[in-house]
C-alpha positions in Angstrom: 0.0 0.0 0.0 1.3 3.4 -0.6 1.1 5.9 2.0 2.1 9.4 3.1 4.7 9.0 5.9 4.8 9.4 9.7 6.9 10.3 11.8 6.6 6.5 13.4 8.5 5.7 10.0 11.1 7.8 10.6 13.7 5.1 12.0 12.9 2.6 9.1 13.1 5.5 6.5 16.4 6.4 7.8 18.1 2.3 7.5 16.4 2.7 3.9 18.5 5.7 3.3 21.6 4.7 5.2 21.1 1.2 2.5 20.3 3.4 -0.7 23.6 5.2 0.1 25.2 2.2 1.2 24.2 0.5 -2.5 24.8 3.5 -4.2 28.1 5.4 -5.1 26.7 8.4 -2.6 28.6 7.1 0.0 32.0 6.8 -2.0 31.1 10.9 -1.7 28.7 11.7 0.6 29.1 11.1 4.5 26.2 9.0 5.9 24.5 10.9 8.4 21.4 9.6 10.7 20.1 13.0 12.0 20.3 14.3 8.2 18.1 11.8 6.8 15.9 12.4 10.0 15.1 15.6 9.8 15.0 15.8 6.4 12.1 12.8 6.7 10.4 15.4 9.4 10.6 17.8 7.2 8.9 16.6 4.1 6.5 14.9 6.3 5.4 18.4 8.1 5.4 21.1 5.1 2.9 21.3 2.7 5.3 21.4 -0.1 6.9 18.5 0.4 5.3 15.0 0.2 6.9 11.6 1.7 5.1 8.1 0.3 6.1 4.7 1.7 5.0 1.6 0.1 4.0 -0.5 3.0 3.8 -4.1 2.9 2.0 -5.6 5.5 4.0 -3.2 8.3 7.1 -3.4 6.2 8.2 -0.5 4.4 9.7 -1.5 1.5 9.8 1.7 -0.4 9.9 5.6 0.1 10.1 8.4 -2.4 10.5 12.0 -1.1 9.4 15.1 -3.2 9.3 18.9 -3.0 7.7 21.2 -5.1 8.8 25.0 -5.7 10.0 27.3 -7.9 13.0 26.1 -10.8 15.4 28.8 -10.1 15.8 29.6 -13.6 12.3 29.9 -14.9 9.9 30.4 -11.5 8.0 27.4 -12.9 6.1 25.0 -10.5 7.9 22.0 -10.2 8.3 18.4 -9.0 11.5 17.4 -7.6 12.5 14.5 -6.2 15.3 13.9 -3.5 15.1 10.6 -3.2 13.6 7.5 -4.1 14.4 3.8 -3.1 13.4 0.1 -3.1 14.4 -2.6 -1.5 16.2 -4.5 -4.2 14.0 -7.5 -3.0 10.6 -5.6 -4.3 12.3 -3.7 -7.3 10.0 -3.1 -10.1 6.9 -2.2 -8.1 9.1 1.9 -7.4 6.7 3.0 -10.1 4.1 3.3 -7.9 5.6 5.7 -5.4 7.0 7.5 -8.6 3.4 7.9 -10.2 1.6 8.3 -6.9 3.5 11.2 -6.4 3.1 12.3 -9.9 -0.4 12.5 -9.1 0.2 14.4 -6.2 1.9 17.4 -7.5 -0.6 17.6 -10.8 -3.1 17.9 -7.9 -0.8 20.7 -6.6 -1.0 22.6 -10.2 2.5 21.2 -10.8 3.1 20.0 -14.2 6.6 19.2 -14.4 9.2 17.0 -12.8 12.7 16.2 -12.0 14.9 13.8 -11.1 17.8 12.3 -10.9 19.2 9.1 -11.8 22.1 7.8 -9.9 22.4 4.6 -12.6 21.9 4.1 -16.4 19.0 1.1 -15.7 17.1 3.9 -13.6 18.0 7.0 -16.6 16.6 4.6 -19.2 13.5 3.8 -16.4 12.6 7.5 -16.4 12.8 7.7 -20.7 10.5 5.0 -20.7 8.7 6.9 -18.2 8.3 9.4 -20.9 10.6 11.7 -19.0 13.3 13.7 -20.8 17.0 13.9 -20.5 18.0 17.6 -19.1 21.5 17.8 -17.7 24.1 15.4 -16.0 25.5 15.4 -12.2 28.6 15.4 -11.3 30.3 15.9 -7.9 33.7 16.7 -7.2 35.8 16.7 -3.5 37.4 19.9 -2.6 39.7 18.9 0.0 40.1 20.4 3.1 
């Protein structure tokens, strides 16, 4: 079942995190941090701009997509963006549903576009298939100290 996010969820959204970054090359580059993903769980949980979904099976959640929307700095056009999303690889495939269910939630906002990123080349060829569009790149590079 997909579900807007409580704060109850906020210890198993943070182990998802902590295993998305853990799977992910985000923590060859980004430190993991527990509080982080906590309050930025709180947050999207509290504000009306931002929406947090968890696909719950049976008490387990097995899923979670986070979304803001505001203003692209570039244009002051409503949009969708997306900080995170993540499935355990053991229920893989059924993602789209948080993806579309918070699709529908920011056309029901008046939002009609949306971004994401793609940390893999399965997931940017998921989103073109998606009908989504490619826009940019990211790239991240260590300053030192």
């Amino acid at each position: 079942m997909i579900r807007k996010a409580t704060i109850a969820d906020i210890p198993c959204l943070v182990a998802l995190g902590i295993s998305f970054m853990r799977e992910s090359q985000y923590s060859t580059h980004l430190s993991i941090n527990r509080q982080a993903q906590a309050k930025l769980a709180m947050m999207l949980i509290r504000v009306n701009h931002g929406l947090l979904l968890v696909d719950d099976r049976d008490g387990e959640i097995v899923g979670m997509i986070g979304v803001l929307a505001t203003l692209h700095p570039h244009s002051d056009d409503a949009v969708m963006s997306e900080l995170f999303w993540y499935v355990k690889p053991s229920h893989r495939g059924s993602g789209v549903r948080l993806l579309m269910a918070a699709e529908k939630w920011a056309r029901a906002h008046g939002i009609r576009k949306s971004i994401v990123v793609s940390p893999s080349t399965a997931v940017s060829d998921f989103y073109l298939r998606m009908g989504y569009e490619r826009l940019e790149e990211q790239f991240i590079k260590d300053l030192g100290t």
